[in-house]
VOFIDREN-164608 format. One record per residue (C-alpha): residue number from 1; residue in one letter; chain; x, y negated, z negated. Coordinates in pm, 1 decimal, decimal comma, m for minus. Layout:
BEGIN
NODE    n  res  chain        xx        yy        zz
NODE  NUM    A      A         X         Y         Z
...
% end
This chain:
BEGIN
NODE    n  res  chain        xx        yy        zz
NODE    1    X      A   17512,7  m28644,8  m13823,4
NODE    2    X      A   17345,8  m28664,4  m13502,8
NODE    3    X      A   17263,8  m28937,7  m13259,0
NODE    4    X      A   16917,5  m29013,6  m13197,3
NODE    5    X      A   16942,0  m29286,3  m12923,6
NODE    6    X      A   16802,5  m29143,2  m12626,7
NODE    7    X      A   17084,1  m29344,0  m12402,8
NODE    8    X      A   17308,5  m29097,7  m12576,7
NODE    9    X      A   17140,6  m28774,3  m12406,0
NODE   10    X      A   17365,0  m28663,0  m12124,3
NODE   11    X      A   17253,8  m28622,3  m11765,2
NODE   12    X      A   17120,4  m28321,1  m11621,3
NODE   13    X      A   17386,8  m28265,2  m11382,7
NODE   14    X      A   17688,3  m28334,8  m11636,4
NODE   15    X      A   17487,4  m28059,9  m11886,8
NODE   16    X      A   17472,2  m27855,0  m11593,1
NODE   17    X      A   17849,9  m27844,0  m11529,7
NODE   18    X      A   17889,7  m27794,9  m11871,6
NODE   19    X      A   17652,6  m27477,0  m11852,2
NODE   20    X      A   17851,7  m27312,5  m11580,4
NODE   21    X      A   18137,7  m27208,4  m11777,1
NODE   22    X      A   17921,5  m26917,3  m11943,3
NODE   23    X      A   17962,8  m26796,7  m11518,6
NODE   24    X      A   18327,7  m26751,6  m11624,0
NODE   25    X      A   18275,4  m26582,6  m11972,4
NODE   26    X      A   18024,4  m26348,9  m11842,1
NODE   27    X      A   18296,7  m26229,4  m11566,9
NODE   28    X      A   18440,5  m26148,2  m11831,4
NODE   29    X      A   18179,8  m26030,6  m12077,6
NODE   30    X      A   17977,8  m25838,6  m11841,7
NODE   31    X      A   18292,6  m25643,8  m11726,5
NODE   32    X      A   18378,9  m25521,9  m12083,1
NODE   33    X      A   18007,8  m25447,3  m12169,4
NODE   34    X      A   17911,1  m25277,7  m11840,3
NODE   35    X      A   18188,3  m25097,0  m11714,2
NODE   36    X      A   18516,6  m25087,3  m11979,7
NODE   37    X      A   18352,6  m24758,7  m12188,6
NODE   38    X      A   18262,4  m24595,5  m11853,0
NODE   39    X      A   18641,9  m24677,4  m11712,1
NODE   40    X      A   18757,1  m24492,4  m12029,2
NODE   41    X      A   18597,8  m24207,0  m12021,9
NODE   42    X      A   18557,9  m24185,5  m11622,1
NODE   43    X      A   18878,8  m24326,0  m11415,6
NODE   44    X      A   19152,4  m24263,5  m11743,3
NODE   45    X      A   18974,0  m23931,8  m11879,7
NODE   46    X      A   18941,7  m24031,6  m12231,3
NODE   47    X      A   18643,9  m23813,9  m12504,3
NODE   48    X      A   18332,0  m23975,4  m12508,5
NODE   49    X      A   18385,4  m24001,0  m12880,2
NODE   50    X      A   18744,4  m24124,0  m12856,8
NODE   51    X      A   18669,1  m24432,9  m12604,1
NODE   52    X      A   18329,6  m24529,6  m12829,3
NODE   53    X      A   18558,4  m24550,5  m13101,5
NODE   54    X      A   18841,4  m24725,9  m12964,3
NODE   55    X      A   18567,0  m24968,7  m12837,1
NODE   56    X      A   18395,9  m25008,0  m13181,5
NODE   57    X      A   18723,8  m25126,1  m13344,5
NODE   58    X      A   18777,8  m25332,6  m13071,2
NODE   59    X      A   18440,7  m25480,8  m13132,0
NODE   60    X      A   18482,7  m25538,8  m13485,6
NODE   61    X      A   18800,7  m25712,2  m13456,6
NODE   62    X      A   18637,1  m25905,2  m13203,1
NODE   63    X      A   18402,0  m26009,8  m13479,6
NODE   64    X      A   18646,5  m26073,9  m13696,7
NODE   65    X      A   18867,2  m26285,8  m13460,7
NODE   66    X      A   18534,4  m26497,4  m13352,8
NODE   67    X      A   18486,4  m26605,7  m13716,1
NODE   68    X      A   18815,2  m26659,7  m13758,2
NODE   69    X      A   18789,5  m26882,8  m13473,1
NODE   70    X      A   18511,2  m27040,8  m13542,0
NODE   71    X      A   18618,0  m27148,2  m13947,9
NODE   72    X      A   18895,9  m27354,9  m13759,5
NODE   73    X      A   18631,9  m27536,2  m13527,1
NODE   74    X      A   18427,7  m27611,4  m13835,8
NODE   75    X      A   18770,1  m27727,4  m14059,4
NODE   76    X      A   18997,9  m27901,8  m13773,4
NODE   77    X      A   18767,1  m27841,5  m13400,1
NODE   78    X      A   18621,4  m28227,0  m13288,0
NODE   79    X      A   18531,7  m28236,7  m12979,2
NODE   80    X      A   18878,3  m28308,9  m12830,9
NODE   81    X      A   19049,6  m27991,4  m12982,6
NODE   82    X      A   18757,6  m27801,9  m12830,3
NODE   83    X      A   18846,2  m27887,0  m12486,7
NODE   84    X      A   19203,1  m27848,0  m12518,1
NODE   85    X      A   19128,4  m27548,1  m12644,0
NODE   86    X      A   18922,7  m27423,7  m12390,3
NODE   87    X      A   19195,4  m27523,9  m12138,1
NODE   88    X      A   19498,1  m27386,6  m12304,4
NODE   89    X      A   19341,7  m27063,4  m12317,7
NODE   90    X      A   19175,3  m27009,7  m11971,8
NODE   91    X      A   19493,5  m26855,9  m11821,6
NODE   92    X      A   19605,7  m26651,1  m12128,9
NODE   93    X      A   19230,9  m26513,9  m12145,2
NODE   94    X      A   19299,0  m26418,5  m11768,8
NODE   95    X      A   19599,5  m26227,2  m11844,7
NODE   96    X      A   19490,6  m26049,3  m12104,9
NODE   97    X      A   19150,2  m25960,6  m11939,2
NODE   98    X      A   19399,5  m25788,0  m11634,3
NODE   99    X      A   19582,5  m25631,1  m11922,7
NODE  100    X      A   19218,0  m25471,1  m12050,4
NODE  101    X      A   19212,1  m25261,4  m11738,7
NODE  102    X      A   19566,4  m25186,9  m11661,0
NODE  103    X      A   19647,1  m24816,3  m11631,4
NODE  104    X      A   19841,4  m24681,1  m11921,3
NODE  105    X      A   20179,9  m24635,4  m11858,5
NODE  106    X      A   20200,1  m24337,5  m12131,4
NODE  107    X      A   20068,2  m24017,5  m12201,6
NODE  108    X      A   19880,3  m23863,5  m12504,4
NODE  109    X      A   19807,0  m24087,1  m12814,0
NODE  110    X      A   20063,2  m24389,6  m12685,1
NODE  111    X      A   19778,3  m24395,2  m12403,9
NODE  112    X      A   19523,3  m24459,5  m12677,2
NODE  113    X      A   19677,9  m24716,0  m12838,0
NODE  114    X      A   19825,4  m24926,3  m12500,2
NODE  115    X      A   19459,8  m24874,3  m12450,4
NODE  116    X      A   19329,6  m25057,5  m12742,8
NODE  117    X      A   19657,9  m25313,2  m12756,4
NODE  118    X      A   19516,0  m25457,8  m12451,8
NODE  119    X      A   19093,1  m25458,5  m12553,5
NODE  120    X      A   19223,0  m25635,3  m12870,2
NODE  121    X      A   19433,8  m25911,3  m12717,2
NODE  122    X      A   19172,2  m25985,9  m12484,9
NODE  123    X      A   18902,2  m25993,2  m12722,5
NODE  124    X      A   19118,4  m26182,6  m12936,2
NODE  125    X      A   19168,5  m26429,6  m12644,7
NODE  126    X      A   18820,9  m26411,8  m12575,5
NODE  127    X      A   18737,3  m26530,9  m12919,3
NODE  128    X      A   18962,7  m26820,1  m12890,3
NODE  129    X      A   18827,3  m26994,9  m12570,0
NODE  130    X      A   18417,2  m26921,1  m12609,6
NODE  131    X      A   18380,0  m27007,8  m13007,4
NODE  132    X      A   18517,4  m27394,2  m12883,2
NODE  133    X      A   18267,8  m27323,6  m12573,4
NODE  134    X      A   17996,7  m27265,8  m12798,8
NODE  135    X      A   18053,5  m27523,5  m13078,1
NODE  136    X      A   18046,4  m27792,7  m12800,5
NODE  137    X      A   17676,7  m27650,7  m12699,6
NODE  138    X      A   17547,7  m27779,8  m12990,2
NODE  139    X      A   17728,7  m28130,5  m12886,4
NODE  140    X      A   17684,1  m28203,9  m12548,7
NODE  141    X      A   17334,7  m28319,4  m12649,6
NODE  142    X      A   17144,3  m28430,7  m12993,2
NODE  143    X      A   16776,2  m28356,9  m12848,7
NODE  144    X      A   16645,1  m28024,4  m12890,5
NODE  145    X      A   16503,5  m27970,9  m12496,3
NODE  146    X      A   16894,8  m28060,9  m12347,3
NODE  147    X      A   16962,5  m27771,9  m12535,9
NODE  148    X      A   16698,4  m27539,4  m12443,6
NODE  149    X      A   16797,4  m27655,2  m12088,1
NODE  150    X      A   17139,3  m27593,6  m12133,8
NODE  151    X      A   17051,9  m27242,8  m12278,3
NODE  152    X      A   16840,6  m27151,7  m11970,9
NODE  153    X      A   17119,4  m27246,5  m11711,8
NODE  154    X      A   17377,7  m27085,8  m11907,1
NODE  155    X      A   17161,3  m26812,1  m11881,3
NODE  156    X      A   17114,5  m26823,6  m11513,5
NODE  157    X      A   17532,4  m26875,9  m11423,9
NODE  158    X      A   17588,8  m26593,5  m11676,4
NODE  159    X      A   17327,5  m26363,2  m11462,8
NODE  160    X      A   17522,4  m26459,5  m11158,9
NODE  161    X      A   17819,4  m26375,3  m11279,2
NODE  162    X      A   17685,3  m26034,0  m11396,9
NODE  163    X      A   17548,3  m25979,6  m11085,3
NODE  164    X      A   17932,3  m25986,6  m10913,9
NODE  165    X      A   18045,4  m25776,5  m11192,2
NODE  166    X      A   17810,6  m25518,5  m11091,0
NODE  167    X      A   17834,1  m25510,5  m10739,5
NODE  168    X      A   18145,1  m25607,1  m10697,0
NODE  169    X      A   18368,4  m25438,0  m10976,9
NODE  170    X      A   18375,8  m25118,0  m10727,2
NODE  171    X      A   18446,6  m25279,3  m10391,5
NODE  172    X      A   18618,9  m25539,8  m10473,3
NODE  173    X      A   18829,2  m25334,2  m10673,6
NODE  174    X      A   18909,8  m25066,4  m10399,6
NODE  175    X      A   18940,9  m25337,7  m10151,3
NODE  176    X      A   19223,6  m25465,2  m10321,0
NODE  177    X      A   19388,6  m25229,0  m10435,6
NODE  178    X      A   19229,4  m24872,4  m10384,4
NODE  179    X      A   19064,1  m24640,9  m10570,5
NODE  180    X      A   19055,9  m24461,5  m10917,2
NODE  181    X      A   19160,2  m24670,1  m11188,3
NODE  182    X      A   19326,0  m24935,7  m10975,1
NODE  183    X      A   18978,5  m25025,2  m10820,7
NODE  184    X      A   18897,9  m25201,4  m11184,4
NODE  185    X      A   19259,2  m25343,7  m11194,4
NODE  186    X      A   19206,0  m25484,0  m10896,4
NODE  187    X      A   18867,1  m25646,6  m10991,2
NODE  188    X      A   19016,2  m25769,3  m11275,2
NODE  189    X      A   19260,1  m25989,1  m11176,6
NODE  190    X      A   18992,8  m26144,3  m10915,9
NODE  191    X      A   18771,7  m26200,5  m11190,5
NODE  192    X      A   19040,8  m26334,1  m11397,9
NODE  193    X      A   19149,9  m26602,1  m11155,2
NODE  194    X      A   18804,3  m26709,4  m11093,4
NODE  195    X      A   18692,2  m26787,2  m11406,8
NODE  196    X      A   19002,0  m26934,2  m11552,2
NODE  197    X      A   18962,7  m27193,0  m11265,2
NODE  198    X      A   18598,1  m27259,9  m11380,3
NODE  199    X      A   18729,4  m27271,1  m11751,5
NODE  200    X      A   18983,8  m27565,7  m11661,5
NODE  201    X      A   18734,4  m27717,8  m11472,2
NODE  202    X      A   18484,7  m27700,7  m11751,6
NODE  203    X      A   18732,5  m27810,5  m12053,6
NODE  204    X      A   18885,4  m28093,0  m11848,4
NODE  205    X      A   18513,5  m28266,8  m11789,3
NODE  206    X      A   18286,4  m28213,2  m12100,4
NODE  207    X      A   18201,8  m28487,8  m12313,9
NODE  208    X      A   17959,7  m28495,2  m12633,4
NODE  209    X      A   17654,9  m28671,8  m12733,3
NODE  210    X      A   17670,0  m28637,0  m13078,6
NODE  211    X      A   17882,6  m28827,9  m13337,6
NODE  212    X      A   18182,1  m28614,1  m13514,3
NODE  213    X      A   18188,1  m28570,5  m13845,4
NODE  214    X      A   18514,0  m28759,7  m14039,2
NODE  215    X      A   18745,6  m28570,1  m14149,9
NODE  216    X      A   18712,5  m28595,0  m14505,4
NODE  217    X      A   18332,0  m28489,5  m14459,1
NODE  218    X      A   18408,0  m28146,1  m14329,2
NODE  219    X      A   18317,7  m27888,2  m14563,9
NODE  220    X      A   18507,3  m27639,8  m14697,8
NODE  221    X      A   18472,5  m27272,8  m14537,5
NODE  222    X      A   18327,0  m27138,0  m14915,7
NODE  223    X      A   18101,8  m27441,0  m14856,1
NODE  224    X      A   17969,7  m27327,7  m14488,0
NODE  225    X      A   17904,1  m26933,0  m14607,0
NODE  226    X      A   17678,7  m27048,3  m14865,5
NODE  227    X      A   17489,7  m27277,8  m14668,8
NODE  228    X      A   17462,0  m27035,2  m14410,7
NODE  229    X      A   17322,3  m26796,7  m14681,9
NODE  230    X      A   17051,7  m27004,2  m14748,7
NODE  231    X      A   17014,2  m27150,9  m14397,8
NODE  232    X      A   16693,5  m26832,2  m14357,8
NODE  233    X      A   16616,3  m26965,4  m14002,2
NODE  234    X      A   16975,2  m26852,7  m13953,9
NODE  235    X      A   17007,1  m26511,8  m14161,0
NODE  236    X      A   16707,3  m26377,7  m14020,1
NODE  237    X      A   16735,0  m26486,2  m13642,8
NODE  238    X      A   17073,4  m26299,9  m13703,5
NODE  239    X      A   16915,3  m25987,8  m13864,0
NODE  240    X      A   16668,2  m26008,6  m13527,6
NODE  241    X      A   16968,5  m26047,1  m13309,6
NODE  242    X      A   17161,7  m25734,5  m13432,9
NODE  243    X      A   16867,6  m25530,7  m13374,6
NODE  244    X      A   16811,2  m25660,8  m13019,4
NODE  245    X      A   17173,1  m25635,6  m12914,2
NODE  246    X      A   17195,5  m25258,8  m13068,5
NODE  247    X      A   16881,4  m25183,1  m12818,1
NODE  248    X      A   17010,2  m25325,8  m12511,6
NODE  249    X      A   17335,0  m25216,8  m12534,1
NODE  250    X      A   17220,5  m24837,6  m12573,1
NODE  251    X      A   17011,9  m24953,2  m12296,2
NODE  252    X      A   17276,7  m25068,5  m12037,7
NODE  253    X      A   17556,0  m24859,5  m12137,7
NODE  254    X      A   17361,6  m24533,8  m12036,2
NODE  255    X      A   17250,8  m24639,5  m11744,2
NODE  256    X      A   17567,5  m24553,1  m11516,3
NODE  257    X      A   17583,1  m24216,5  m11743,5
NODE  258    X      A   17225,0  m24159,4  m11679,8
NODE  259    X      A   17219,0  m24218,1  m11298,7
NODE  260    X      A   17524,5  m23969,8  m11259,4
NODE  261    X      A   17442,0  m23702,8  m11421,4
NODE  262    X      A   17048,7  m23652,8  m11420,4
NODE  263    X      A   17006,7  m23800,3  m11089,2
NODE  264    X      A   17369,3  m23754,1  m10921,7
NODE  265    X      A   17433,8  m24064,0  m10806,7
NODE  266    X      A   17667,1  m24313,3  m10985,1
NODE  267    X      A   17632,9  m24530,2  m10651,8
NODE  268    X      A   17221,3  m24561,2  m10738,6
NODE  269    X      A   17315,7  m24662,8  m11137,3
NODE  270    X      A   17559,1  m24942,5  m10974,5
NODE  271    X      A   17221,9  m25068,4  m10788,7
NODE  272    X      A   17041,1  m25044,2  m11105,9
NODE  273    X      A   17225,0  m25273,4  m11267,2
NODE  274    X      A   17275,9  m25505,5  m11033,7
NODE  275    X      A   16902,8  m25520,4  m10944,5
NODE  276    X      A   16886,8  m25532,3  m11333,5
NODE  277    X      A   17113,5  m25852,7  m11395,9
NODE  278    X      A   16969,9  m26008,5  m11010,8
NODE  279    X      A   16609,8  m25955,5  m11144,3
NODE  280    X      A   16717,8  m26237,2  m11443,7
NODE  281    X      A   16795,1  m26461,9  m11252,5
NODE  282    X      A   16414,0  m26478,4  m11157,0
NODE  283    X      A   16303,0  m26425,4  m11518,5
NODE  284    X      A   16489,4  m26688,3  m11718,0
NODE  285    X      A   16287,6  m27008,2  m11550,4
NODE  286    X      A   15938,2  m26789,2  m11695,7
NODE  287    X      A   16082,9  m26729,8  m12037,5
NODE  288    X      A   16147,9  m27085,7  m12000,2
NODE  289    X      A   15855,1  m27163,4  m11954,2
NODE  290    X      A   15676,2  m26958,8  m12131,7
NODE  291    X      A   15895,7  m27096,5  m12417,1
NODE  292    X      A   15796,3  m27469,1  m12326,3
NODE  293    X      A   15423,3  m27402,5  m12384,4
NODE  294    X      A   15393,9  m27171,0  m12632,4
NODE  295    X      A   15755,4  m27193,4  m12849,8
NODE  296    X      A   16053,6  m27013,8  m12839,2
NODE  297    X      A   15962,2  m26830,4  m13153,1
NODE  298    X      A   15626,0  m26706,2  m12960,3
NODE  299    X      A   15814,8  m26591,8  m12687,8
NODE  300    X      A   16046,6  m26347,7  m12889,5
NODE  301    X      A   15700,1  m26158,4  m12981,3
NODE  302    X      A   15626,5  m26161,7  m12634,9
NODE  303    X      A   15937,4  m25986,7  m12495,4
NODE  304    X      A   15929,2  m25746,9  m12795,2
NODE  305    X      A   15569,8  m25657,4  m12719,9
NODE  306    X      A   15713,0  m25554,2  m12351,4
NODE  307    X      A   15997,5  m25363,3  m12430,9
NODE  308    X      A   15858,6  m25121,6  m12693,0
NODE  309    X      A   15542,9  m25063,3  m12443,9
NODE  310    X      A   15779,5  m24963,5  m12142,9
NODE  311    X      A   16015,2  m24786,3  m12379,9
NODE  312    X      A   15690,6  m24565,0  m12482,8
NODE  313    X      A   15607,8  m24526,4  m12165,3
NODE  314    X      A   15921,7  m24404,1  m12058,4
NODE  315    X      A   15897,9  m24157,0  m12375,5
NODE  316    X      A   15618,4  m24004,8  m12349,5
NODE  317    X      A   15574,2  m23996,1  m11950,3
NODE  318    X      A   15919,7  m23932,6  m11812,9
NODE  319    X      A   16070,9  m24060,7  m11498,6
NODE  320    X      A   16242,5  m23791,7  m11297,5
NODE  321    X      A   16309,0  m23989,9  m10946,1
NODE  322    X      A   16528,3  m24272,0  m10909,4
NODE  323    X      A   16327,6  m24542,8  m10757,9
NODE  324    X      A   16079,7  m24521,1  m11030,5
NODE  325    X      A   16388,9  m24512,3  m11308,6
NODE  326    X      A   16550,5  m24857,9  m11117,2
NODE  327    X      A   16230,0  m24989,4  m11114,9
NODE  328    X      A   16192,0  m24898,4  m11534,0
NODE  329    X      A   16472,7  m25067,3  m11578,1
NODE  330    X      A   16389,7  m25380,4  m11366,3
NODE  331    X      A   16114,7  m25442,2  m11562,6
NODE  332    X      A   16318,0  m25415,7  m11920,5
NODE  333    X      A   16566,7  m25647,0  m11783,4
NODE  334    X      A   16353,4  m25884,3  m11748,3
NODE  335    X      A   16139,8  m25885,1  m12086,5
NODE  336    X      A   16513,3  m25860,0  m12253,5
NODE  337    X      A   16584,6  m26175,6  m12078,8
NODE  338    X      A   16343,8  m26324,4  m12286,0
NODE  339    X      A   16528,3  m26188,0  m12622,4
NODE  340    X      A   16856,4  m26333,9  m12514,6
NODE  341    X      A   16713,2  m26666,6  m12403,5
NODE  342    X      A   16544,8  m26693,6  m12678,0
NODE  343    X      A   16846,2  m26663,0  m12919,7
NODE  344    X      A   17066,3  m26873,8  m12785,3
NODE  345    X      A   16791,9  m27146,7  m12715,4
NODE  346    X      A   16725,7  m27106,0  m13117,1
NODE  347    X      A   17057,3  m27060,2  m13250,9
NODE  348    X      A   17172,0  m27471,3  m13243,0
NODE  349    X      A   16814,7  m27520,2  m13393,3
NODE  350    X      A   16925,6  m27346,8  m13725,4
NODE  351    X      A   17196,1  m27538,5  m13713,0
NODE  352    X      A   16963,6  m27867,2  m13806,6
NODE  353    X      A   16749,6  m27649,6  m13999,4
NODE  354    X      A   17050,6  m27588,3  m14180,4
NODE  355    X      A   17111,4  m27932,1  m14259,0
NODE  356    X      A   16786,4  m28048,9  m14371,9
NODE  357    X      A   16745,8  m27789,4  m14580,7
NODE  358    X      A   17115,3  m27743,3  m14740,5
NODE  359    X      A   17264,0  m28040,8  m14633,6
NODE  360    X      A   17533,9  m27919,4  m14508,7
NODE  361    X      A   17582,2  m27905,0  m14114,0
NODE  362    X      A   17775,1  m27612,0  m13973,2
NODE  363    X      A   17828,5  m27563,9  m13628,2
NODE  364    X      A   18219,6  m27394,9  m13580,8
NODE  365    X      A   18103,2  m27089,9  m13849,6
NODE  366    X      A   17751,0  m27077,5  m13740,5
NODE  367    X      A   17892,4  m26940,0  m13343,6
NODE  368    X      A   18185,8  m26728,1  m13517,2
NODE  369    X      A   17972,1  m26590,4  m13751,3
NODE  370    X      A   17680,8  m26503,4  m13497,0
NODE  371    X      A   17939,6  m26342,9  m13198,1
NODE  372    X      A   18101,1  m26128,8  m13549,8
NODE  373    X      A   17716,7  m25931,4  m13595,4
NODE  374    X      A   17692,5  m25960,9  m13223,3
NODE  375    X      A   17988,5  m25791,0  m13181,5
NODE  376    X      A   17957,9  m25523,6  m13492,7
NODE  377    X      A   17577,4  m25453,6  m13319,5
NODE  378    X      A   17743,7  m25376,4  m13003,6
NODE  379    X      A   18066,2  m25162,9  m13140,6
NODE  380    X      A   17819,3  m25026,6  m13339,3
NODE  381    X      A   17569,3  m24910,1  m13085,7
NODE  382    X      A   17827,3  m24780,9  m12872,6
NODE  383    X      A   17958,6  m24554,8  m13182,3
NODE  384    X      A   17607,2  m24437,1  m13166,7
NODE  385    X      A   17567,3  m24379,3  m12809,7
NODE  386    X      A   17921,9  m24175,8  m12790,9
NODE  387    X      A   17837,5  m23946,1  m13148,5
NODE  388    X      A   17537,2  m23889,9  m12962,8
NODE  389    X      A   17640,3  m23829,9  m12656,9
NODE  390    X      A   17924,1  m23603,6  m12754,2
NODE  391    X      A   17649,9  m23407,9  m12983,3
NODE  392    X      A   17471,6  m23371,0  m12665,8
NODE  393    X      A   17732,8  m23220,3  m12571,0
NODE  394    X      A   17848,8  m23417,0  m12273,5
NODE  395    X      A   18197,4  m23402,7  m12099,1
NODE  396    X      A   18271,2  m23655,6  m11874,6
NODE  397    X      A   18287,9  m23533,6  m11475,0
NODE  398    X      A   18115,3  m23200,0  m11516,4
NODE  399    X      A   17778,4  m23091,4  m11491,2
NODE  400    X      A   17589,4  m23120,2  m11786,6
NODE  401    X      A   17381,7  m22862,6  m11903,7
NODE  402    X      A   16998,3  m22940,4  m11896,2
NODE  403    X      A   16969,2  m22951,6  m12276,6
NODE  404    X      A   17238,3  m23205,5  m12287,2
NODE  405    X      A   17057,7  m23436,2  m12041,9
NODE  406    X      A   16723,3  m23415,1  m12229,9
NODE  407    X      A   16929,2  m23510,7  m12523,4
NODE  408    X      A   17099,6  m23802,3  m12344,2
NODE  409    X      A   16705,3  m23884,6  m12240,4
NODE  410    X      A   16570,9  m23856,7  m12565,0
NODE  411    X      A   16864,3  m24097,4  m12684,9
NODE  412    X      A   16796,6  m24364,6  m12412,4
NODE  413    X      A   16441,8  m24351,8  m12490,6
NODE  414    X      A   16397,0  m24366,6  m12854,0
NODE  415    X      A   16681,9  m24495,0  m13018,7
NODE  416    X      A   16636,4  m24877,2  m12816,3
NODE  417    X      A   16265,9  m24869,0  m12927,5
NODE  418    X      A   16326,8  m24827,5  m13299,9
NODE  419    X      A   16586,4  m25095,8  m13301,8
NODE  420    X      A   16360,2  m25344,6  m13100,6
NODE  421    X      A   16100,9  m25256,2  m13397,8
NODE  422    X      A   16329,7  m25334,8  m13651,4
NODE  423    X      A   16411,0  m25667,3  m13434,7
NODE  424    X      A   16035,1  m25796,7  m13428,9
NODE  425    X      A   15968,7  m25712,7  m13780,6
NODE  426    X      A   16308,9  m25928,8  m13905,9
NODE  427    X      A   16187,4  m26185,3  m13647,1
NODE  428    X      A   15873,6  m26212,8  m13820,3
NODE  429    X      A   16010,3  m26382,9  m14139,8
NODE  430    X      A   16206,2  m26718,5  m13934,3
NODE  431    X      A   16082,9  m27029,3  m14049,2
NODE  432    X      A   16165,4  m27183,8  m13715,1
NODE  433    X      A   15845,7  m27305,2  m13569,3
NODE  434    X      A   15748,3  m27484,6  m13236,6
NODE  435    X      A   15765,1  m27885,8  m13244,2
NODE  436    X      A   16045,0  m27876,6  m13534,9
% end
């Protein structure tokens, strides 16, 4: 049940704080999205199709670990465990985010599988430290605008933090500790001691707005999965999701691929994306509001609209010089800032919509369940990117032939605008409207 006294709405700064952890997950998260596949297949010499599909299992356990994760919130999570759970974890999510990156210390197929040992414990970890993060979200405040608010600065700390992974992951790196693989080893364990500060920081000075449920009014997990099944402001901003995560994540993993081999210059693709992830920093306060005036909902439509007409653009007009191509992807950066901002400012809403129209509230599920798809749309795209990549016939630190680079175009351009199709079309049936 949720408070509806407005003395219980938090301050601004204290939802602030609260909204800087996602700086410390996205150290994190940015890292494994951006630059783990390309540190496969580039610094430890793994197949294209080999590192895509140690990376989709590690996805989908991911998935599985988050709802996992997040059926225990729901069951046994108040606010209290959350916390402590957020600050017993910070340093073994550290250590396991260093492991991620550490240089095999076999050969062959051991390689392989010290390989995905380590992406599994840390995306186990993961799962156990942002599912209480993101449960407490939808508690830190019982008005619908806190959380909006909360959503946008998330947003911004979680740009910032992507902007250091892509900038820094190199330099940092061979500062440390040199180059080759130990360049990302030694990024790591900065990154890791960073954001398990923030993450202590964070857990040890939340507190919640809205009431906890007692115990005996928890429902069961059986209970939650149906609700959820008829919670359609839920199933289809999921559906919508997985199609818009599948599309960027083509999108950004190709990028580095892309600038190396068609233009030659891995150094320009680290630019990219760092212009990329700087240029949302600027975005997120428009989608915002944009979002204010018209409705979050409206605003999905909007940044759909954008990508699809630069991704035809793109297709049908080519970009052959790298300013131009930076540029390109400035621009889809920021209308997929609107996607993402969008989500997670709507996800807590189907969490009420949930409950007025089941009556049932589920908040622990509702997060595991949305970072499983999230997850299986990323692993997923990734498996697509590598089978097509490898059908391209790419090998990793040779020249590649020019039919394989039209290929690899072809792939960057088309595949991302089907899948944002698909994500308007799905988006088309939410209930979710502006002013509820």
């Amino acid at each position: 049940m949720i408070v509806t006294d407005q003395e219980a709405r938090p301050s601004k700064p204290r939802l602030a704080l609260f909204a800087f952890g996602d700086f410390a997950f996205n150290l994190y998260w940015q890292s494994a999205l951006l630059y783990l596949l390309f540190y496969y297949t580039e610094a430890l010499g793994l197949g294209v199709e080999r590192a895509a599909a140690l990376y989709l299992a590690a996805s989908i356990w991911d998935g599985i670990a988050n709802f996992a994760v997040g059926a225990l919130v729901d069951r046994y999570g108040d606010g209290r465990r959350c916390r402590i759970a957020i600050m017993a974890g910070a340093v073994p999510l550290g250590l396991s985010f260093v492991l991620a990156y550490a240089p095999p210390p076999v050969t062959g197929g051991w390689a392989s599988l010290f390989i995905l040992a380590g992406h599994l414990l840390f995306r186990t970890a993961y799962a156990a430290v942002n599912v209480p993060y993101l449960a407490l979200s939808a508690r830190v405040s019982p008005d619908s605008r806190d959380r909006a608010f909360v959503a946008g600065l998330r947003m911004l700390a979680g740009t910032a933090a992507a902007v250091t992974v892509a900038l820094g992951t190199g330099w940092l790196g061979t500062w440390l500790l040199g180059a080759g693989p130990r360049a990302y080893f030694g990024a790591a364990l900065l990154f890791a001691g960073l954001a398990t500060a923030i993450l202590l920081a964070v857990g040890g000075t939340t507190r919640l707005a809205v009431r906890e449920p007692a115990p005996g009014d928890r429902p069961s997990i059986a209970r939650c999965l149906v609700s959820l099944a008829r919670n359609r402001a839920f199933v289809t901003l999921s559906a919508a999701m997985m199609a818009m995560i599948a599309a960027t994540t083509i999108l950004n993993k190709s990028v580095l691929y892309y600038f190396k081999y068609v233009f030659g210059s891995e150094g320009a693709g680290q630019v990219a994306l760092a212009a990329m992830l700087a240029v949302s920093a600027a975005a997120v306060p428009v989608w915002m509001t944009l979002a204010h005036a018209t409705g979050t909902r409206r605003a999905w439509f909007v940044a759909i609209g954008l990508c699809v007409a630069a991704l035809a653009g793109f297709a049908i007009i080519g970009i052959d010089r790298i300013a131009p191509m930076q540029g390109f992807l400035i621009f889809m950066q920021a209308a997929t800032v609107g996607l993402h901002f969008a989500y997670w400012a709507l996800l807590p809403d189907t969490i009420d919509y949930g409950e007025r129209t089941t009556g049932v509230r589920v908040e622990g599920i509702v997060f595991g369940l949305a970072a499983l798809l999230q997850r299986v749309a990323i692993g997923l795209a990734t498996a697509i990117l590598g089978l097509s990549f490898g059908k391209a016939g790419y090998v990793a630190n040779v020249a590649q032939s020019a039919e394989t680079l039209a290929d690899i175009r072809w792939t960057v351009a088309l595949v991302p605008l089907g899948f944002f199709l698909l994500s308007g079309v799905v988006m088309a049936f939410n209930p979710l409207r502006a002013g509820e």
